[in-house]
Residue, then its C-alpha position, 0 to 999 in steps of 0.5 A: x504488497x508486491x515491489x518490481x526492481x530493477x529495469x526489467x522488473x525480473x526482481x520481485x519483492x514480496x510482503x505478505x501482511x495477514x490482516x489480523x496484524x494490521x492496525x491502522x492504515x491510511x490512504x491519500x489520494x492523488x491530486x492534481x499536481x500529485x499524481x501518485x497514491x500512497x498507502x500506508x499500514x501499520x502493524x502491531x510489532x512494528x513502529x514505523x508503517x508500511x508506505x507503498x506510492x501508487x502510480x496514477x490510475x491504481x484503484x486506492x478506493x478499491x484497496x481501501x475498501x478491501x483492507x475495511x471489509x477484512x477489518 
């Protein structure tokens, strides 16, 4: 997962998840007064998921469907 901060976006925030340490995750995608995706990863070792929003257009079903295959 990648996090640009800052107004440039030179801050860059790296996660790295291997997928043997997923064990859950779930996706909702954007509706019509929403129009950010969210996705969210639980971890063994970890409580509380991972949450990323998306921005309108991002492909959640894409992501979706990479996270099952490597699942």
């Amino acid at each position: 997962m990648v996090d640009k901060q800052g107004v440039t976006s030179r801050k860059i925030d790296y996660l790295v998840i291997p997928y043997r340490a997923i064990t859950s995750y779930s996706i909702e995608t954007a509706g019509t007064l929403d129009m950010d995706s969210e996705l969210k990863i639980w971890t063994s070792g970890r409580t509380d998921p991972i949450q990323k929003t998306l921005k309108r257009g991002a492909n959640i079903r894409g992501i979706q469907a990479a996270i099952a295959a490597a699942l």
